[in-house]
N, C-alpha and C positions, 0 to 999 in steps of 0.2 A: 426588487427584493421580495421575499414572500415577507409577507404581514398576515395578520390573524386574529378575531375576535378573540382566540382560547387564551389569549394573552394580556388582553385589557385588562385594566386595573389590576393585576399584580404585582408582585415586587420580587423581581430576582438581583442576584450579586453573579459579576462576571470576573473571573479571575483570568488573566490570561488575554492578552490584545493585542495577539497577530494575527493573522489574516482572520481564520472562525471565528475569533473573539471577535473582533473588528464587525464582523456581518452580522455575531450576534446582538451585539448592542445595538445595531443602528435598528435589524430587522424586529426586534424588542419593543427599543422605544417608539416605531414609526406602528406599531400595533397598541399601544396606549399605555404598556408596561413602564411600571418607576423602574429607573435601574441604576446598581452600585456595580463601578466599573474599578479595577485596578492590576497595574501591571507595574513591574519592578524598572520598564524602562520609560522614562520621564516623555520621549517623543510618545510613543505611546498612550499614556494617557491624554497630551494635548489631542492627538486627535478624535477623542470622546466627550470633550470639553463641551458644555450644551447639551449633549443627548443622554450624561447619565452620570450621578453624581459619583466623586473619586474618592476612594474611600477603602484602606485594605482592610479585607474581609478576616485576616485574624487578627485583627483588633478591632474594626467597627463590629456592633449587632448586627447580627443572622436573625436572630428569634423571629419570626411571622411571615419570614420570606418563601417565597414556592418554592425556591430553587436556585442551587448555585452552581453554575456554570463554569465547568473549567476545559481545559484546553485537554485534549490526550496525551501529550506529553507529561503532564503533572504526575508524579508518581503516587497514585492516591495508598500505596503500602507503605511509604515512609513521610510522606507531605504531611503534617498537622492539620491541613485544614481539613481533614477528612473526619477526625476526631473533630473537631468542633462543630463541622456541620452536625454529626451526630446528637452531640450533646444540644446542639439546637434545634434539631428535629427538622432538617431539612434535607431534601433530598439531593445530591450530590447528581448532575446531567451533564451530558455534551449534546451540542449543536444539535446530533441527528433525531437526539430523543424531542427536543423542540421541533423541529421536523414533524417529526413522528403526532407529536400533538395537535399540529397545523394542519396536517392532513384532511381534516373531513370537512374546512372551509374551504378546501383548493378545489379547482375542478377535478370529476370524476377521471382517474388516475392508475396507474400500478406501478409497483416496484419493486427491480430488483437488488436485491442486497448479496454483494459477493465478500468471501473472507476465506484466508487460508495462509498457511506461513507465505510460502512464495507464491509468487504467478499474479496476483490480484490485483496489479496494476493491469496487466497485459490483458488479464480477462475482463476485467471492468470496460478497456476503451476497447476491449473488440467486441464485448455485447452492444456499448452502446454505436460502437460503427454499423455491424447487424439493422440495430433497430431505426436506426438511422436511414440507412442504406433504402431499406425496405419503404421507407417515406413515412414513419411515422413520429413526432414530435419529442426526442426525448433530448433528456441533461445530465452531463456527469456530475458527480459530486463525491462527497464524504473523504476521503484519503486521498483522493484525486481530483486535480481541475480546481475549481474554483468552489468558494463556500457554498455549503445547497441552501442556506437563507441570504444569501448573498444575490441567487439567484431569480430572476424571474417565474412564477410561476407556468404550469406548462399548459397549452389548453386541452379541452377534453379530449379523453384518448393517449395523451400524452406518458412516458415512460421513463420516469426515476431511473438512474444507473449510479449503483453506491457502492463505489469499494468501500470495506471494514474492515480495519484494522480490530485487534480482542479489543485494545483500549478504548476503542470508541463503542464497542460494543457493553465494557463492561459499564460503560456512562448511558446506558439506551433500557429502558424497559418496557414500551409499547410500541416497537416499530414491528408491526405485523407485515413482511415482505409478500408480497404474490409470489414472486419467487426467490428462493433463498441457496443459494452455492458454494459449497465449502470443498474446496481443492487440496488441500495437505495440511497437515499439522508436523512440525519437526522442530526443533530442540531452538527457540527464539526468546527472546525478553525475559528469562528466567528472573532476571534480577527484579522482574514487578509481579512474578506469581510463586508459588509455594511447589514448585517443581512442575513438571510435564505433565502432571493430571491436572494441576489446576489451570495449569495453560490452554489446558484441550477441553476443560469445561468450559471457558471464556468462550471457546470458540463455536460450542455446542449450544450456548442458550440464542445464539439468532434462530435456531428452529425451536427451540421453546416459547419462542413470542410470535411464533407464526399460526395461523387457525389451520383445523386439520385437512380445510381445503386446497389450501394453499399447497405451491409444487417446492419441495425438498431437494435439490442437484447437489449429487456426493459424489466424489473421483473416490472412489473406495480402492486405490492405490498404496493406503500405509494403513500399518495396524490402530493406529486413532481415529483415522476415518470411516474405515469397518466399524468399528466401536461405538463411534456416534452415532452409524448409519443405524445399526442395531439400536438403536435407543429412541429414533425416528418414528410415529406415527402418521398417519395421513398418508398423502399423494409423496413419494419417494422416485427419484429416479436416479440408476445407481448409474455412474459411467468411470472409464477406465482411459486411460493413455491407451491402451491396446486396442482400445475402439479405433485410433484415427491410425491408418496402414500407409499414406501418402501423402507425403505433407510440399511435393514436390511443387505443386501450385503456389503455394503461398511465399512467396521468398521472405515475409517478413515475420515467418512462424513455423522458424527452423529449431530442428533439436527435439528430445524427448519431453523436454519439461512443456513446452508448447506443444505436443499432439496432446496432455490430460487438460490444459488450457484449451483447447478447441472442442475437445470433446464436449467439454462442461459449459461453452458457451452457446455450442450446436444445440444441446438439450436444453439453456436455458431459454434459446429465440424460440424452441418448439414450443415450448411450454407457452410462450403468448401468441402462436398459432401463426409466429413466421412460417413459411413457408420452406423446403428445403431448396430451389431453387436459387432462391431470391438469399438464402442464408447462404450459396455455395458463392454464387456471384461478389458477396458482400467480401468472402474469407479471402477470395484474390485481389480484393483491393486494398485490403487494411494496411495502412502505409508502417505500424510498427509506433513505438514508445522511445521518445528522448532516452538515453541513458540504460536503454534494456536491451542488449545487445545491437544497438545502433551503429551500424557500417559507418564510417567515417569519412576514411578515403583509402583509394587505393595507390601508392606511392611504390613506384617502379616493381608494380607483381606484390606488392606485402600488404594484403588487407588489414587495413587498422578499423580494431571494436573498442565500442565505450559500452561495456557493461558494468557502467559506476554503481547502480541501484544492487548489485548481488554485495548484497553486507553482511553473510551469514557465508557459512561453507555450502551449506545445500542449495542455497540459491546460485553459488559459483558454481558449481558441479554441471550443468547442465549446457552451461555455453561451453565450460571443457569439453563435454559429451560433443556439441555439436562442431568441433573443427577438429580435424585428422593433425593438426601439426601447428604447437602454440606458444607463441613468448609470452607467458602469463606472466599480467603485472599485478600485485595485491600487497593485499597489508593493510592497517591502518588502526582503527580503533577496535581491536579485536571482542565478539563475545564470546568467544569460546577458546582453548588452548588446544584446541585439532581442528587436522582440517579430512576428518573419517568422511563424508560423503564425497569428497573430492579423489580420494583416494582413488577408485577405478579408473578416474582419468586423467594419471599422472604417465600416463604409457605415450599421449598425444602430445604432453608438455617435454617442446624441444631443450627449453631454461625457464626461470624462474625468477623474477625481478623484485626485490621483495621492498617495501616503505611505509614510513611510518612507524608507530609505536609499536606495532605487531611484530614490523620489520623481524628485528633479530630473532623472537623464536619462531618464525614463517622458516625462515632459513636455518635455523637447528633443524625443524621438522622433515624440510625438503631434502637438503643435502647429503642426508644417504642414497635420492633417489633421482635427483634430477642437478644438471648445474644452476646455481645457484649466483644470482651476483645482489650482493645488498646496496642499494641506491640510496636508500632516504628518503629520497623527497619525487616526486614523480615526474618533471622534467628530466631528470638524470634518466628516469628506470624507463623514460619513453625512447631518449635517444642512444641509450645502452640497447634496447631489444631492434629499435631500427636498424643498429650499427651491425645487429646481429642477422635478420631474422633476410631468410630466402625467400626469393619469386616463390608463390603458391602456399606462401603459409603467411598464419596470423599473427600479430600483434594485437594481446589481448586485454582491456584493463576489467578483470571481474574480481574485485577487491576481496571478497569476504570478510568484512571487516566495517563496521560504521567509520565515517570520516569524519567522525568531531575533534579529530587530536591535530587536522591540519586544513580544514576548509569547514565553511560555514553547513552543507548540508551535502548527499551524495549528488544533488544537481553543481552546485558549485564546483566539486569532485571530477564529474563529468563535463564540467566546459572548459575547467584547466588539462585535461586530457586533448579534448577539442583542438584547443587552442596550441600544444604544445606539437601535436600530430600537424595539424595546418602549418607550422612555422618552421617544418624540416626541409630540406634545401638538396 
């Protein structure tokens, strides 16, 4: 795990003890810090038992603590504790801003930090395959992979790779990135910000913690990302989806929304003096993302996809883009009541399978435009589109929708898909 003198002898409280939570008490206390650990689920705190005392933070004292740690999930707009940290003058962190602090005991280092509505998984594990590739020493982390104090530190030379989420971001105020990447801003988590500007501010202050040395990667693709980019000093490097003309090599970085992904992870390998070479060789072999349009199988001619992770219409929109002829399965914990950037690519979608809570108004929405059948539950709507779908075309699962209303996360989402695909006969 990383450990750190900038940690000794203080006192933080850790709200929250799943997985980051979990790394950060351990990585806390194994640096000399006292720490008040608590979580609403009883396994949970047993395994912190020993390393930090248990104790929920809106009822035990705050007063004199450095910092209270909480999970990105925590909604700090409507959560209390955010109010009380206040009134106790403490400052309110996630995991990366410890990170972030840990820094100048690690060996000499860079990092880069990626964020944008969609794409940020795909570009996060294909900069750090890049950097990888290339031979030199990096780790995923932050919204991706495993906790970054969970992690071992890296030795010198070594290269940080952080996807960020706004939330983690808006928990972070000295992580200075070497390189910093922002790919799109689009209509997400409204319900934790104060509309679309304050959303696309979240996502603007990772280059305000940046020094003006440092390199700036903007897919200046939507009208918020122009806007940031305009707000940008220092080193800037603006790139486009229309930069990448042939995406024919990479079979695992099809579709539009993946040429402004490659774009933006091309200029971020440049920017630590990859090579383009050694960056073209890396883009052919990047095997692709669990659950991000992940080929499945092919069962008698009908390609089946798990693009469980599209929980938003605009994050579905682009695997529609990318297949000519589509049994699209979706639905679920909806956040929004349209499906507007999906719309262009309702002309590819052969029917419509709709489930979940969403279910029935997916299907109001569709059924002037495409056939429609309402399943429910997503075994039915896997072997309804199988029962349907011809040699040469897809079966699609790109939800647009969170899946809290019927499975534990969109990976749980994506292996009952899995599973239901593997079990056709």
């Amino acid at each position: 795990m990383i450990v750190s003198p900038a940690f000794a002898g203080k006192a933080y409280a850790v709200l929250g003890l799943a997985r980051s939570g979990l790394a950060t008490v351990e990585a806390l206390a194994a640096s000399g810090a006292t720490v008040t650990a608590w979580d609403s689920r009883e396994e949970a705190r047993a395994a912190v038992a020993g390393k930090a005392r248990i104790a929920d933070p809106m009822t035990s004292a705050l007063y004199g603590m450095d910092g209270l740690v909480v999970s990105p999930g925590v909604p700090l707009n409507t959560h209390p504790i955010a109010a009380r940290a206040r009134q106790a003058g403490v400052p309110v962190i996630g995991d990366i801003e410890l990170f972030a602090q840990a820094r100048p005991s690690l060996p000499p280092h860079k990092v880069i930090g990626i964020t944008g509505t969609n794409g940020k998984s795909t570009t996060t594990a294909l900069i750090h395959h890049i950097v990888k590739s290339a031979g030199i020493p990096a780790a995923l982390g932050g919204n991706i992979g495993l906790p970054i104090l969970g992690q071992e530190p890296l030795p010198e030379g070594g290269v940080y790779v952080l996807e960020l989420s706004s939330f983690q971001i808006d928990l972070t105020q000295s992580l200075d990135c070497d390189v910093a990447v922002l790919l799109n801003v689009s209509p997400d988590h409204l319900d934790r910000y104060d509309g679309m500007d304050d959303y696309a501010a979240s996502k603007a202050r990772l280059f305000a913690m940046q020094s003006a040395e440092h390199v700036a990667v903007i897919a200046t693709d939507d009208d918020y990302t122009k806007a940031i980019a305009g707000q940008v000093g220092g080193r800037r490097v603006l790139v486009s989806a229309d930069d990448v003309k042939d995406q024919s090599r990479w079979p695992s970085l099809q579709g539009p929304h993946n040429a402004q992904n490659v774009a933006a992870a091309v200029a971020a390998a440049r920017a630590l003096g990859i090579g383009d070479e050694a960056i073209a060789a890396a883009l052919a072999t990047y095997p692709g993302l669990p659950h991000r349009m992940e080929r499945v199988r092919d069962w008698g001619g009908v390609l089946f996809v798990n693009d469980s992770k599209a929980t938003n219409p605009t994050s579905a929109a682009p695997a529609l883009a990318a297949f000519p002829s589509v049994h699209w399965i979706l639905g679920g914990l909806a956040k929004s009541n349209e499906l507007n950037a999906c719309e262009p690519y309702l002309g590819h979608v052969r029917a419509a399978y709709t489930i979940g809570e969403a279910g029935p108004m997916f299907a109001e929405l569709l059924a002037p435009k495409v056939p429609v059948s309402e399943c429910g539950v997503l075994d039915k709507a896997v072997g309804a589109a199988a029962q349907a779908a011809e040699p040469g075309e897809v079966v699609l699962l790109s939800p647009a929708c969170a899946s809290f209303d019927q499975f534990k996360d969109y990976e749980a989402r994506g292996q009952a898909f899995r599973a239901a695909v593997e079990a056709l006969q």
